[in-house]
C-alpha positions in Angstrom: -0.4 -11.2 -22.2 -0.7 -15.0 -22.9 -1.8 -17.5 -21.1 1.9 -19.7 -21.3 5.7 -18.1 -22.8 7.3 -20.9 -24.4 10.5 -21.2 -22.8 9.5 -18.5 -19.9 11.2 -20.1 -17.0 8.5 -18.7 -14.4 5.5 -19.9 -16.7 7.3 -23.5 -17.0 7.7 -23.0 -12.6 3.7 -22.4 -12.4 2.9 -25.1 -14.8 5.4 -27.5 -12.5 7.3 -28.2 -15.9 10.6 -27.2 -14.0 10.7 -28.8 -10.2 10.9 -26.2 -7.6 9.8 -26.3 -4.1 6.5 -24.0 -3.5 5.6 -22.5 -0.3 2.7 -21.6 -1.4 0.0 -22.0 -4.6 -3.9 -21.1 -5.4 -5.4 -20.8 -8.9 -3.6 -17.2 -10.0 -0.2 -17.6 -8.6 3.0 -20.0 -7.4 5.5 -18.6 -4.5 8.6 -20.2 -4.1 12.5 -19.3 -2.6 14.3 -16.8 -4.8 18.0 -18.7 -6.1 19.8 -15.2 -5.2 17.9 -14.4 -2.0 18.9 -10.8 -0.7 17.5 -11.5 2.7 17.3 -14.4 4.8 13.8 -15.0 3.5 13.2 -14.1 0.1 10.1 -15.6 -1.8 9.2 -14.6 -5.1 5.1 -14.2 -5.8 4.5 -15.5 -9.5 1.2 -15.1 -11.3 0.1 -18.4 -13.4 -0.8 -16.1 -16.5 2.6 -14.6 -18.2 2.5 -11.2 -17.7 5.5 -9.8 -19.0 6.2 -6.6 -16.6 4.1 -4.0 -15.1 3.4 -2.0 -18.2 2.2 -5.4 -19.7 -0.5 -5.5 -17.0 -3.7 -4.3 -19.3 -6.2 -2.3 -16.9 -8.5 -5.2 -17.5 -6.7 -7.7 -15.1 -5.6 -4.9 -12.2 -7.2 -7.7 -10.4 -3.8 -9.6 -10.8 -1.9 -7.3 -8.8 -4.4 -7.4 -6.1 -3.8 -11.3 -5.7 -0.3 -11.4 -6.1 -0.2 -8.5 -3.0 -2.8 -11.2 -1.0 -0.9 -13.8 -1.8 2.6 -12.1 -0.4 0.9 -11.7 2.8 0.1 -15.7 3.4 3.1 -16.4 2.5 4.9 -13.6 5.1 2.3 -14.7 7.4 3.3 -18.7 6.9 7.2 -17.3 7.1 6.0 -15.6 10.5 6.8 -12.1 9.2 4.1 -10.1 10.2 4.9 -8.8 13.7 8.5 -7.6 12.5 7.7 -6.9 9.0 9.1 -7.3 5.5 9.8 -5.9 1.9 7.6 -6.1 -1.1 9.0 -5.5 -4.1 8.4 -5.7 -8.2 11.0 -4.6 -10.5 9.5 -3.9 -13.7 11.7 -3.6 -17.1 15.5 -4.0 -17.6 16.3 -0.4 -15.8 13.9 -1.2 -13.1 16.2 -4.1 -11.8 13.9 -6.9 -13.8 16.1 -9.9 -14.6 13.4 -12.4 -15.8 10.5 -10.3 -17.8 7.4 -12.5 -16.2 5.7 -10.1 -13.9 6.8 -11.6 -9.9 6.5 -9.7 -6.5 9.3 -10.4 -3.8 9.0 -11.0 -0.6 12.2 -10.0 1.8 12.2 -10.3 5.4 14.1 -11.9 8.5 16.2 -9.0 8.8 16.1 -5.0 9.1 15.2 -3.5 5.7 17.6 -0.3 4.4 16.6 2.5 2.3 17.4 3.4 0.1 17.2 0.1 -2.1 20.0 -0.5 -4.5 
């Protein structure tokens, strides 16, 4: 893990090097609309800290995860998603469905969820 992936397009999104409209921000991670939303509300959760995927999260900072899940709920509870309820997701390495390898958590909701996913 580092702190900042040159040319990482999520790190230069948290750092507010590339514009994009957040819904939501504290001091470990950025949310924001998704460019390919699969729902009509999809928000991905971004930690600050480049963390490449979920085997990339070292058992030192399980604390990340924690925040990213806390922050997912503010930002379903500022979408008013609670009382119908909505997707989390984290795709984690290429066969996992991971297109951009910086660690993210998405948020899905404003319609009925199917399963099984994809």
């Amino acid at each position: 893990m580092t702190e900042h992936m040159d040319g990482c397009l999520f790190c230069k999104i948290a750092k507010k090097e590339i514009p994009a409209k957040l819904v939501y921000e504290d001091d470990w991670c950025v949310a924001f609309s998704d460019i390919r939303p699969q729902a009509p509300i999809h928000l991905l959760v971004v930690p600050r800290q480049h963390v490449t995927d979920l085997a990339d999260l070292a058992e030192s900072n399980l604390s990340l995860i924690t925040q990213l899940v806390g922050a997912a709920h503010k930002v379903a509870q500022k979408m008013s998603l609670l009382e119908d309820g909505y997707r989390l997701v984290i795709n984690s390495g290429k066969n996992g469905g991971q297109t951009v390898f910086h660690l993210h958590l998405h948020v899905l909701g404003g319609r009925k969820m199917t399963w099984p996913p994809g």
